[in-house]
C-alpha positions in Angstrom: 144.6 172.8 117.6 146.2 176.1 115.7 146.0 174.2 113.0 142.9 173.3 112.8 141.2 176.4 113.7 143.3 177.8 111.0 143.0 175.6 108.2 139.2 176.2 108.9 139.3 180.2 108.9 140.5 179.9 105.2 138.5 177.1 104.3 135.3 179.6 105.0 137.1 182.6 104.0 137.8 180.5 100.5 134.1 179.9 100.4 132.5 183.2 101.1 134.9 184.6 98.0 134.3 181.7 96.0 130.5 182.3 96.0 131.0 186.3 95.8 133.0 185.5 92.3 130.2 183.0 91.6 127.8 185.6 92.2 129.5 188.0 90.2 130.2 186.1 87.8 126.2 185.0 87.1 124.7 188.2 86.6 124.2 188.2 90.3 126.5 191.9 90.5 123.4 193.5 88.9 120.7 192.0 91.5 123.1 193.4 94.2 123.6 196.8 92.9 119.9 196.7 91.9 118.8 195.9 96.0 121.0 198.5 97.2 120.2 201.1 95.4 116.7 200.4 95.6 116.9 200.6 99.3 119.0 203.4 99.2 116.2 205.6 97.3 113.3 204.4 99.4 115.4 205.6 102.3 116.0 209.0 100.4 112.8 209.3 99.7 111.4 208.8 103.3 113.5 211.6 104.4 112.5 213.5 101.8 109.1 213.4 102.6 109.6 214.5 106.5 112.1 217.2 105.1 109.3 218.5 103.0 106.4 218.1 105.6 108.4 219.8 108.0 109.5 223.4 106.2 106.5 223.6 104.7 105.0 222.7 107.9 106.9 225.9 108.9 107.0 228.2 106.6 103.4 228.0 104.1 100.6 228.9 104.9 97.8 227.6 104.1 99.1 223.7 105.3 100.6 221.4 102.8 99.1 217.6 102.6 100.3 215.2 100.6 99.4 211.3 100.8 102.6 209.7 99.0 106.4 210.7 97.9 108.1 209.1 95.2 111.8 209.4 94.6 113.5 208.8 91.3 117.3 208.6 91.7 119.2 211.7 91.1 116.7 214.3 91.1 112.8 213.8 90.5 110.4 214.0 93.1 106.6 213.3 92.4 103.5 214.4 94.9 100.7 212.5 94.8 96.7 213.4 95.8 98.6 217.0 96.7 96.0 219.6 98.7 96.6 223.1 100.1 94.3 223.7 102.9 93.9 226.4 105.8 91.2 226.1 108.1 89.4 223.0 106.9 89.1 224.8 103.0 90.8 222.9 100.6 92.5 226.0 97.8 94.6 223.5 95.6 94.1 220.0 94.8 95.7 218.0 92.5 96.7 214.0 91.9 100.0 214.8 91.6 102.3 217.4 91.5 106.2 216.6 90.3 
């Protein structure tokens, strides 16, 4: 019964690095990398916009609006339909603001 169970750990375990070489091999290294680091800057970026809301939340006054954040890995940071208002009076407005 050892046996068996063993001879089938290796036999997946030969499998799951077969296709990882495969995948690597194909171009497939690329895709990965590409997913990840997508995901990685949507996540940056979504804590970059409640990190932003929340000083200048804080700190500016009149009240900073913004409708949309977008991160471009390592350091760009766009504003888009930007709007400083303070009691219902809009001062600034622009589309976007980087």
């Amino acid at each position: 019964m050892k046996r068996w169970l063993i001879a089938i750990l290796i036999l997946v375990l030969f499998l799951g690095g077969l296709i990882i070489v495969i995948q690597l091999s194909s171009g497939g290294a690329g895709r990965i990398v590409q997913k990840v680091t997508e995901k990685a800057e949507s996540a940056v970026a979504q804590w970059l916009d409640k990190q932003l809301r929340a000083v200048a939340g804080e700190h500016l006054q009149p009240q900073l609006d913004f409708q949309q954040l977008e991160y471009e890995y390592p350091l760009t940071v766009t504003l888009l339909d930007v709007e400083l208002v303070d009691g219902g009076v809009s001062f600034v407005k622009a589309d976007s603001l980087r």
